[in-house]
N, C-alpha and C positions, 0 to 999 in steps of 0.2 A: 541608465545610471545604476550602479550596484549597487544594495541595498547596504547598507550601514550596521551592524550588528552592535546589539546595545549592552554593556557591562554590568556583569553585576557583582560585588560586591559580596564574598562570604566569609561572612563571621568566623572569627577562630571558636567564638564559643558555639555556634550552631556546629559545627563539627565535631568541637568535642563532647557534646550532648548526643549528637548521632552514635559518637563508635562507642562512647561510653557504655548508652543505652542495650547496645546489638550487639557488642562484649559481653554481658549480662544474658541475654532474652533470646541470643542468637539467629532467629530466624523470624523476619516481624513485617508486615506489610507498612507502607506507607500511610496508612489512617494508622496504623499502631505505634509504630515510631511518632509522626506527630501528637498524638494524643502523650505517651509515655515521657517526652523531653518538655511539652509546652511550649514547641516550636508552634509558631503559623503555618500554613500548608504552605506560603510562600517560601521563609526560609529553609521548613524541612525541603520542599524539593529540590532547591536550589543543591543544599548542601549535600544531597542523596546525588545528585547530575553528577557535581564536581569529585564526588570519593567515587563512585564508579566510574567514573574516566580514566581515572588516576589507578585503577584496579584495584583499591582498597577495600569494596564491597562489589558481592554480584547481587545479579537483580535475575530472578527469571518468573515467568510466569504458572498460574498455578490455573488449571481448568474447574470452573464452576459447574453448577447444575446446570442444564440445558437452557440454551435461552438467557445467560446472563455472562458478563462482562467477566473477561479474564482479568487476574489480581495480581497485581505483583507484587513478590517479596524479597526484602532484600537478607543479604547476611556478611559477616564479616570475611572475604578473601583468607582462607586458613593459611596460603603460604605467601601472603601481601607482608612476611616480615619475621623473626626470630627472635626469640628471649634467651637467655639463660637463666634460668635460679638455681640459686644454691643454698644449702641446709647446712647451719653448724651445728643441729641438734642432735642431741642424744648419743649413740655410742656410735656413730659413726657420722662421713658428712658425706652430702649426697649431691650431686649435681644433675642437671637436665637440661636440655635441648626445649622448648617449646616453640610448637607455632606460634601465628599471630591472635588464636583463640586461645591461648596456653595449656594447649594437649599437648601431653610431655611427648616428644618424637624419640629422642637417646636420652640414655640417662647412666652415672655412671656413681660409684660407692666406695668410699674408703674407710675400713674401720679404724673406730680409735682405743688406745687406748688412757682411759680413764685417767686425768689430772698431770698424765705426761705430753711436757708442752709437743704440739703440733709445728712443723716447718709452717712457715706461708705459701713458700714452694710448693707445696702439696697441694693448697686451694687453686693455686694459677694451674696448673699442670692441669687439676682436674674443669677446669674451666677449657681449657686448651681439648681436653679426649673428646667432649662433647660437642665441639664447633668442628673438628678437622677433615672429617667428612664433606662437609658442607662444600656442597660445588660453588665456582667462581660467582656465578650470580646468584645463586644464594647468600653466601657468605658477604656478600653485597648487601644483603636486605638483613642483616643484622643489626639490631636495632640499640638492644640497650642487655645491663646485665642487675638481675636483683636478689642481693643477699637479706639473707632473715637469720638473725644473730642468735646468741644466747648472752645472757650476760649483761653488760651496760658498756656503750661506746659511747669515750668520751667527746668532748669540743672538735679535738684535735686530730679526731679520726680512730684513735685508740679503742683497742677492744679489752673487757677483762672478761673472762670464761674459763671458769673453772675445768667445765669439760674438759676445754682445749689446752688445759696447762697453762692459758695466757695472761700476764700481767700486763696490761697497755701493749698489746703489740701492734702496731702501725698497720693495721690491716690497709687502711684506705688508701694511705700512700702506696703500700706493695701492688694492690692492685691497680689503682691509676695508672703506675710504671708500666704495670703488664698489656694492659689493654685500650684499644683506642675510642674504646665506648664509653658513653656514659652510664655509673653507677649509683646502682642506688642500695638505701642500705635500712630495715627496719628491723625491730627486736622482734624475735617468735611468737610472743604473744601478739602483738599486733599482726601479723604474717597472718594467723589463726583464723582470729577473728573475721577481717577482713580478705581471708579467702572463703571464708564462711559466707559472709554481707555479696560478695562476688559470685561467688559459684554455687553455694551450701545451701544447708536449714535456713540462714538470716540475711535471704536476699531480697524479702517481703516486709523487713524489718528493722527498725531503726534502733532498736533499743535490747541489744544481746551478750551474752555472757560465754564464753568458752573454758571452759577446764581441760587442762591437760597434765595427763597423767602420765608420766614416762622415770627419768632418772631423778628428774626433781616435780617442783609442782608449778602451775601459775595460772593467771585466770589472766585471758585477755578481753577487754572493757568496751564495748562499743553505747555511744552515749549520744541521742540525736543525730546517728547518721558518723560518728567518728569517734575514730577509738580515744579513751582518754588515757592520757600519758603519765600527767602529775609532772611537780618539779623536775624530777631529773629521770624522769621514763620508768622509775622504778614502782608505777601502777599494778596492782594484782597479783606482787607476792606472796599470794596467800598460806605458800608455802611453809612461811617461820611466823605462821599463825598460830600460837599457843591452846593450841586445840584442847591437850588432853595437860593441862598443866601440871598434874602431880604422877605423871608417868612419867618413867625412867628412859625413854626409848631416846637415845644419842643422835642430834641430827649435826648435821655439817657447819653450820654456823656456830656451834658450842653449846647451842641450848638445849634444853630437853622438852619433851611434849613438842613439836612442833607436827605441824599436819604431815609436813615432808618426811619427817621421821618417823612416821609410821603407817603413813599411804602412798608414799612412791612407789615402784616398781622393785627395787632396791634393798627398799625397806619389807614389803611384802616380803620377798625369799628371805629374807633375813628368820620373818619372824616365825616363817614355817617350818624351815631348818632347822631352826630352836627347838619347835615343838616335837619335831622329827629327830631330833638329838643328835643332827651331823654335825661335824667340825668345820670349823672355817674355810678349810682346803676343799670339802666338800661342797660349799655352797655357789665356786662359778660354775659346777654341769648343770646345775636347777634355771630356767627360763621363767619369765613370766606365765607363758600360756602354760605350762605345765601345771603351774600351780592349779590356774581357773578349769585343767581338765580333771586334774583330781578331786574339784570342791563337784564335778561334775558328777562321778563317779562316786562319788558317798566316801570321801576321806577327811576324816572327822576334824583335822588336824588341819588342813586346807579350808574348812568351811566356818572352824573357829576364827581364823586371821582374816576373812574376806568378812566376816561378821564385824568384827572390831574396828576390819579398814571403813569397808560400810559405810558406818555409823560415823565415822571422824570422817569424811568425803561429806556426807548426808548433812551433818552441823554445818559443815563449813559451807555450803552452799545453801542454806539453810541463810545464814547471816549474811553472806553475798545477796540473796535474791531477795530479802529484808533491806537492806543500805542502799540499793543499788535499780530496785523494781523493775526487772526487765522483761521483754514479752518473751524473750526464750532462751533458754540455758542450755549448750551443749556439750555434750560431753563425748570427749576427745583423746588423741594418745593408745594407751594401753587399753584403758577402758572398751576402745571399739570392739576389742576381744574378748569381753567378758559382760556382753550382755543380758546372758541368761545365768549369772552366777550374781556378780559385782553388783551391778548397776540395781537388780531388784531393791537391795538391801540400800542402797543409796536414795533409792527414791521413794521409798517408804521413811526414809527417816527426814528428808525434805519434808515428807507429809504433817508426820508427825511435830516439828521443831518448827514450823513455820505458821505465820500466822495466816486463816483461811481466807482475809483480803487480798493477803499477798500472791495464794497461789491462785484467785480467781485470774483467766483466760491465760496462766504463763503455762505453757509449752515447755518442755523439759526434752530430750531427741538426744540420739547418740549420730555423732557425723557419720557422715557417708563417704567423704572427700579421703577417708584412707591415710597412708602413711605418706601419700604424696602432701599431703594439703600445707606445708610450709614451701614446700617447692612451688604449688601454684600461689601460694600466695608470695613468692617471690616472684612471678614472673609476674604476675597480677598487677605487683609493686612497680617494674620497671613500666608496664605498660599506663599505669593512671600518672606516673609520673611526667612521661613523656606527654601524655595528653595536657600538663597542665603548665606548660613551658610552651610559649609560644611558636618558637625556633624549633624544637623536638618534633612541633606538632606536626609542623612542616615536612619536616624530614619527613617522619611516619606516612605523610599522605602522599610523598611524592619518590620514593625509594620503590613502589611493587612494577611500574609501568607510565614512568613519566610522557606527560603527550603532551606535543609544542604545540598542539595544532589548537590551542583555546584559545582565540582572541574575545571571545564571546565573557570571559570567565576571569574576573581577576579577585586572587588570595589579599584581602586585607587583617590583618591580623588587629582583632580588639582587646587590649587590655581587659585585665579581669582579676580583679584586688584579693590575695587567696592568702588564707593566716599560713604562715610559714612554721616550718615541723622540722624544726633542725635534726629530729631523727632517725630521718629517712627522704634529706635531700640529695640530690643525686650530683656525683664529684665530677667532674667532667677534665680531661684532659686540655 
């Protein structure tokens, strides 16, 4: 009589504990993944069997010392699938290809310029340079797409960004039209953060701060494991924080004294040129790094404005890591370039302006993650999103190497009650 093969039963949430965790940790033995998820070794096997069937994970073996038991480890299949993220920040927007680990494979750049509105045609196009490559079964294993914003989008899919010249423009509906993926869509500073919590300094860490310093300012919030948003996403503005209130320095909202007005990137050239006595016309050939290579060089005039920026960066984090207690503050954007000029004068004046409970065991770190790190934290985005939709999850585990031959193996999908983030849910065609 043939023997009867007995079913089993795996959880949507054992899998998405699995890929989450080896998203993260990348390459982790079987005692290490179950210990890291809280799976039983029952359900971690099970659910390790079924995503390596399905090509989602390999598994290979690793040789011990003499005399002991080979170990196996598994890791996430890097072309078991494809992202794209896309960037509307700063002065230009940037697109990318990533695997299913979110290593950017193509990537593609569009300058902008400054408060003149952007086509949308421009963001689909550049969505389009970065997939067309992609061979038939690749382009197959195309999984999802995630944008990291600037600005605040509305209810209704509507973007406003300044950058981008845009007043409500329909972003979610242009792209839905364009593409037959599902999207997803979160603001920069969460993007930050949360490639940070993902990839970075705050993947140890439940409780992180990100500063970024580029054309404007923002601090993105990470609070028990998830970033915090506030009423209507507009958490971390720290920007049109009235830092220096009886300074004259003009920022974009109409105010004066604001942090952004006088520590963005923007602002910085602004106030060196001043010092340096060029004309307006002369201030777009001046760069950021330029500036951080003359305060390098002993130029008096550069090392005066990195002093003053400093100090209003240094307060205002100062009062962040006061309101907010977190175990590590990073500092990101322009900043990553100006380690040895900028950032001293920043973290001496945290020292100073802060109280010494506050700064007992908080970590302070400049990112690592580069000028990419809205890009991964957009692909990042599409990938934890997909993990937390049942249906997606499906997809994702059975799009790299589907095998008919599991009678042994049946996908039950469990419900699992998640607070919804109308910020960055994903639009689906």
């Amino acid at each position: 009589m043939a023997k009867t093969k007995t079913s089993v039963k795996i959880a949507d949430e054992w899998l998405r504990q699995v890929l989450a965790f080896l998203y993260r940790r990348r390459n982790l033995t079987r005692t290490e993944i179950g210990e890291g998820t809280g799976l039983n070794a029952a359900s971690a096997s099970h659910a390790l069997r079924y995503l390596v069937k399905r090509g989602v994970l390999l598994k290979r073996a690793e040789l011990q010392s003499p005399g002991r038991r080979r170990r196996e480890v598994f890791n996430l299949n890097s072309e078991a699938g494809y992202f794209v993220g896309v960037d509307l920040e700063g002065d230009r927007i940037r697109f990318a290809l990533t695997n299913f680990l979110g290593d950017v494979r193509c990537r593609w750049e569009v300058p902008l310029e400054f408060r003149q509105p952007l086509e949308p045609r421009i963001v689909i196009d550049g969505i389009h340079k970065v997939t067309r490559d992609l061979e038939p079964a690749q382009y197959h294993r195309m999984l999802a797409v995630g944008v990291s914003y600037p600005g605040l989008l509305d209810n209704e899919g509507r973007l406003i960004a300044v950058n981008l010249g845009w007043n409500r423009c329909p972003l979610v509906e242009e792209l839905r039209s364009a593409f037959p993926w599902p999207l997803f869509f979160e603001s920069d500073k969460d993007s930050c953060i949360l490639a940070e919590h993902w990839h970075g300094a705050a993947q140890r860490h439940r409780n992180a701060i990100f500063l970024i310093v580029e054309g404007g300012i923002g601090l993105g919030i990470l609070v028990d494991g998830k970033p915090l948003h506030g009423m209507r996403g507009l958490t971390g503005e720290i920007g049109h924080w009235k830092i220096l209130p009886d300074a004259s320095d003009q920022c974009n909202c109409g105010g004066t004294g604001c942090l952004e007005s006088i520590a963005s990137s923007p602002n910085i050239i602004r106030q060196y040129a001043e010092l340096c006595g060029h004309q307006n016309s002369q201030r777009g050939a001046i760069r950021i790094a330029e500036v951080f290579e003359r305060a390098r060089q002993g130029d008096s005039n550069a090392r005066v404005v990195l002093e003053r920026v400093g100090r209003a960066l240094g307060l205002a984090l100062s009062h962040a890591a006061t309101l907010l207690n977190p175990e590590i503050v990073i500092l990101g954007g322009d900043l990553m370039g100006a380690e040895d000029t900028l950032v001293p004068i920043v973290l001496n004046e945290i020292r100073v302006r802060t109280l010494p409970v506050s700064l007992e065991s908080l970590k302070i770190v400049v990112s690592s993650l580069g000028l990419d790190i809205r890009l991964k934290g957009a692909a990042s985005l599409a990938f934890r999103k997909m993990l937390e939709s049942p249906t997606l999850l499906r997809t994702m585990c059975n799009l790299s190497r589907p095998d008919r031959d599991l009678p042994e193996v049946q996908y039950v999908p469990i419900s699992v009650e998640r607070e919804a983030d109308g910020r960055s849910e994903g639009v689906r065609s």
